[in-house]
MARFIVO-641190 format. One record per residue: x, y, z of N, C-alpha, C in turn. Coordinates in Angstrom, 2 decimals, always signed. Layout:
N
+---------+---------+---------+---------+---------+---------+---------+---------+---------+
|     n_x |     n_y |     n_z |    ca_x |    ca_y |    ca_z |     c_x |     c_y |     c_z |
+---------+---------+---------+---------+---------+---------+---------+---------+---------+
|       X |       Y |       Z |       X |       Y |       Z |       X |       Y |       Z |
...
+---------+---------+---------+---------+---------+---------+---------+---------+---------+
***
This chain:
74
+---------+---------+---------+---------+---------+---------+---------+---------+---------+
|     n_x |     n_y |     n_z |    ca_x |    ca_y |    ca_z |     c_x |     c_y |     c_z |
+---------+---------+---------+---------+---------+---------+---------+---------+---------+
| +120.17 |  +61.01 |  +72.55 | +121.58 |  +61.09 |  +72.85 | +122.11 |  +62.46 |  +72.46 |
| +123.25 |  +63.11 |  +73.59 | +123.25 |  +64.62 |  +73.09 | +125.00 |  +64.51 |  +72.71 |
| +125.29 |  +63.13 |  +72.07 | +126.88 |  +63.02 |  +71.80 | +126.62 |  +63.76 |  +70.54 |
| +128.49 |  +63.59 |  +69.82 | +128.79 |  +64.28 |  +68.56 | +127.52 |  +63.71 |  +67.28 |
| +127.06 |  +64.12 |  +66.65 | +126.45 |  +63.52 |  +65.57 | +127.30 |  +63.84 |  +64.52 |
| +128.83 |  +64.54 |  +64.14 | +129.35 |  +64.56 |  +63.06 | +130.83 |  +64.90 |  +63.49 |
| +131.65 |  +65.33 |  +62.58 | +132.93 |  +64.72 |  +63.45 | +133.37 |  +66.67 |  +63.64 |
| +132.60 |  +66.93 |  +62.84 | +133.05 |  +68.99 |  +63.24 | +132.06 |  +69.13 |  +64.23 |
| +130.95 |  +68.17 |  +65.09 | +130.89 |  +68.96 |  +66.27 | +132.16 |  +68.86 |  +67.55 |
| +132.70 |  +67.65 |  +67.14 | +134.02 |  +67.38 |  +67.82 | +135.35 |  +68.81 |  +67.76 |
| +135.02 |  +69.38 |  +66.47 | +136.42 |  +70.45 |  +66.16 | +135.40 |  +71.48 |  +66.87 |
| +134.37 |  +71.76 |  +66.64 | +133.83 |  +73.07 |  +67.68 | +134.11 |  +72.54 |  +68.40 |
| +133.50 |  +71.72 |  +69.42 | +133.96 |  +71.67 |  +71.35 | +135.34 |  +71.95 |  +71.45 |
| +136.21 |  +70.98 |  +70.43 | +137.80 |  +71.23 |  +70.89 | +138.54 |  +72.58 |  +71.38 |
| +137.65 |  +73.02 |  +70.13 | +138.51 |  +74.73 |  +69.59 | +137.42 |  +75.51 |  +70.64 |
| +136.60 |  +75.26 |  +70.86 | +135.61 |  +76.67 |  +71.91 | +136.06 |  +76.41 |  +73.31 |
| +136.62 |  +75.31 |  +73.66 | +136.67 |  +74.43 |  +75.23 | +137.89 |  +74.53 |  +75.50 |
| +138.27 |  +73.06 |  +75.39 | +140.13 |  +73.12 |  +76.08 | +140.68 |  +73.42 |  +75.15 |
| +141.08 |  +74.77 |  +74.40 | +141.60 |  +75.64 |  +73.57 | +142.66 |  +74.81 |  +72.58 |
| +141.60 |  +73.71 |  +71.66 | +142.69 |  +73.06 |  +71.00 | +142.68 |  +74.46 |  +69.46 |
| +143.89 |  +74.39 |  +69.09 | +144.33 |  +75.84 |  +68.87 | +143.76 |  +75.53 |  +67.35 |
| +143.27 |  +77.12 |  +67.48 | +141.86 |  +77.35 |  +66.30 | +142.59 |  +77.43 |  +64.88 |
| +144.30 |  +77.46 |  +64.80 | +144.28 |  +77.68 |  +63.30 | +144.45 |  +76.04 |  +62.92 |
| +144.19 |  +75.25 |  +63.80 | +144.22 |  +73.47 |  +63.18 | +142.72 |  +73.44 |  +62.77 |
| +141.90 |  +74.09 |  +63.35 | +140.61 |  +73.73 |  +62.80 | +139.87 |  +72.73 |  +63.66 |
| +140.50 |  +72.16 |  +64.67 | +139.96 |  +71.10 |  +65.26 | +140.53 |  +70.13 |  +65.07 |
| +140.76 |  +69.01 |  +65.84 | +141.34 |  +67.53 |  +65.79 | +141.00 |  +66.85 |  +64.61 |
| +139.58 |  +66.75 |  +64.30 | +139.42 |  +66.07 |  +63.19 | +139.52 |  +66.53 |  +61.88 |
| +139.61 |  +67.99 |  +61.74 | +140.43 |  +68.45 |  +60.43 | +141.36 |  +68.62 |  +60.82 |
| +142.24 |  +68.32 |  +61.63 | +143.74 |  +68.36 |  +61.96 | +144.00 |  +66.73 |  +61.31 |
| +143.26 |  +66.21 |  +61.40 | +143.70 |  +64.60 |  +61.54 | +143.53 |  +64.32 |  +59.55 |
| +142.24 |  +65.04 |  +59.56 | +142.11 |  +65.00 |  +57.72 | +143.02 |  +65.42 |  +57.20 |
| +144.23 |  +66.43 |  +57.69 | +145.30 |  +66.83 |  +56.74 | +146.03 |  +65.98 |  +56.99 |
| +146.12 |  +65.53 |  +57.81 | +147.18 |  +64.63 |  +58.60 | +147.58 |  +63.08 |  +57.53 |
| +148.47 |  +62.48 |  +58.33 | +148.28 |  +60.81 |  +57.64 | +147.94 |  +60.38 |  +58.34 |
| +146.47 |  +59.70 |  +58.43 | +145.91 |  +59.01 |  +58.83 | +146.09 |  +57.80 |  +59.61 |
| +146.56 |  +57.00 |  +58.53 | +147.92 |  +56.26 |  +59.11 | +148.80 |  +55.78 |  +60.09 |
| +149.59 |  +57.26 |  +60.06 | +150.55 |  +57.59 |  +61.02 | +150.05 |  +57.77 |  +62.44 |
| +148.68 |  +58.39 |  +61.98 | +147.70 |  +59.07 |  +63.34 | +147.26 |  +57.16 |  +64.39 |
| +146.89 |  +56.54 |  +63.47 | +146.26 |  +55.09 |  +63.72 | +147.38 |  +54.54 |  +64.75 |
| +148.72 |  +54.44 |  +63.86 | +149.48 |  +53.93 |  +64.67 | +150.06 |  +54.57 |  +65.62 |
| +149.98 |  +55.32 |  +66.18 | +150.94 |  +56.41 |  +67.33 | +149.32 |  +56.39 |  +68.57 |
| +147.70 |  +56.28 |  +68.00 | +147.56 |  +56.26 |  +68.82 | +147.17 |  +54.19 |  +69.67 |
| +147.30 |  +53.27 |  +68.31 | +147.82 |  +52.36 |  +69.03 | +149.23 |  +51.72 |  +69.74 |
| +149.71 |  +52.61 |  +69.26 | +150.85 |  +52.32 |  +70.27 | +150.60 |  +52.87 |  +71.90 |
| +150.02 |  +53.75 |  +72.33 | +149.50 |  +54.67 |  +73.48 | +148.40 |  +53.70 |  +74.04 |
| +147.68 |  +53.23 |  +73.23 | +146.26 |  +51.95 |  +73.60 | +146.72 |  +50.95 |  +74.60 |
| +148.26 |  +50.28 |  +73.88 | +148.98 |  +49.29 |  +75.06 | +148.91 |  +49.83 |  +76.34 |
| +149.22 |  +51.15 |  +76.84 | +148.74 |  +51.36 |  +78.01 | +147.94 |  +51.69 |  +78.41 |
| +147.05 |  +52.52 |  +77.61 | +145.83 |  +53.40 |  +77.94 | +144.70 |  +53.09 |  +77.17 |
| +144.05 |  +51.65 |  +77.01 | +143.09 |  +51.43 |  +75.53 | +142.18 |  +52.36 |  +75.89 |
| +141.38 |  +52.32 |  +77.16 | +140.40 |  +53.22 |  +76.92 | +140.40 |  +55.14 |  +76.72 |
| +141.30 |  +55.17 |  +76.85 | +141.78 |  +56.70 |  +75.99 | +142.31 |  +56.53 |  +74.26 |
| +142.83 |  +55.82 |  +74.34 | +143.56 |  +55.94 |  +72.77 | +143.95 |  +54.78 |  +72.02 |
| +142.83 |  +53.88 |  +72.49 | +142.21 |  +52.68 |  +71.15 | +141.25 |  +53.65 |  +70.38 |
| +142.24 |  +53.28 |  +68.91 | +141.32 |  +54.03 |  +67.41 | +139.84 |  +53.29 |  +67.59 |
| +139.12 |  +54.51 |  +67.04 | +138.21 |  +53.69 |  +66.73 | +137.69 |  +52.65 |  +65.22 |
| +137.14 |  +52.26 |  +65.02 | +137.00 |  +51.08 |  +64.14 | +137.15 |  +52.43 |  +62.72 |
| +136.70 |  +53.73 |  +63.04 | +136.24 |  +54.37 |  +61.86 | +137.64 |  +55.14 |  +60.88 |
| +138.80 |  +55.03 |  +61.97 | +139.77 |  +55.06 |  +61.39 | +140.53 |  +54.40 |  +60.26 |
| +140.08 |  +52.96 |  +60.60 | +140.68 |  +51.67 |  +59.52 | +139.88 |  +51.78 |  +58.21 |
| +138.32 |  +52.19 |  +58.85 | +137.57 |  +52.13 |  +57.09 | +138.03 |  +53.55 |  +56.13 |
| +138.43 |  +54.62 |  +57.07 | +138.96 |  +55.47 |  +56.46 | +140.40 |  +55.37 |  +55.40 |
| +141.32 |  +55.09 |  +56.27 | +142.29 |  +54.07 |  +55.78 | +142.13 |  +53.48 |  +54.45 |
| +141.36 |  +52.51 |  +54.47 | +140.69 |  +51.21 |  +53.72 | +140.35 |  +51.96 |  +52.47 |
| +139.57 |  +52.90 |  +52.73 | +139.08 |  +53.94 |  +51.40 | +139.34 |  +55.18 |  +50.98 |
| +140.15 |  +55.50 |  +51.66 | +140.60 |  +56.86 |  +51.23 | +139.88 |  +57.69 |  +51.43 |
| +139.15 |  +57.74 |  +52.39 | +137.91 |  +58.68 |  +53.00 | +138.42 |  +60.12 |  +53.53 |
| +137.35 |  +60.92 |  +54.66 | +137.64 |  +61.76 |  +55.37 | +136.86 |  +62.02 |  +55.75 |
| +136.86 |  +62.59 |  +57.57 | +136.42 |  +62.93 |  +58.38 | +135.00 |  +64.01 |  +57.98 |
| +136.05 |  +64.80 |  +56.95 | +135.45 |  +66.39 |  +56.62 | +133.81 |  +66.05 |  +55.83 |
| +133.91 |  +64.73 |  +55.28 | +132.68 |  +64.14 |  +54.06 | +131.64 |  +63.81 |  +54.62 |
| +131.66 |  +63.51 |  +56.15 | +130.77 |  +62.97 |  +56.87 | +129.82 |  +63.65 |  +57.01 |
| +128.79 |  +63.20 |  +56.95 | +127.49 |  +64.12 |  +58.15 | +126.75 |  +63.92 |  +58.39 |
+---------+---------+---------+---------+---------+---------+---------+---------+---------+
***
């Protein structure tokens, strides 16, 4: 499988590709500074119309749950 294996290959593609803007670092260290939270619910609210774009995934809630981050992963 040639998907993400960690969540900063997600912030390279963002930031090298459709120019998500390089001083956020990428979505998913955008999202680690972020509230998490806040992020969960704004993109289930968007899910009611669009689940398959912007239903969280499950890895959001365990983050949540533990006080995790994206950035720890690998």
């Amino acid at each position: 499988d040639a998907g993400a294996q960690r969540p900063s290959d997600i912030d390279a593609v963002m930031v090298d590709g459709p120019g998500f803007p390089r001083w956020r670092g990428g979505p998913m260290h955008a999202a680690d500074r972020a509230d998490l939270v806040q992020i969960n619910k704004v993109l289930n609210e968007h899910a009611a119309d669009m689940p398959a774009l912007y239903a969280p995934d499950p890895l959001f809630a365990e983050l949540i749950k533990t006080g995790g981050r994206f950035s720890v992963m690998v």
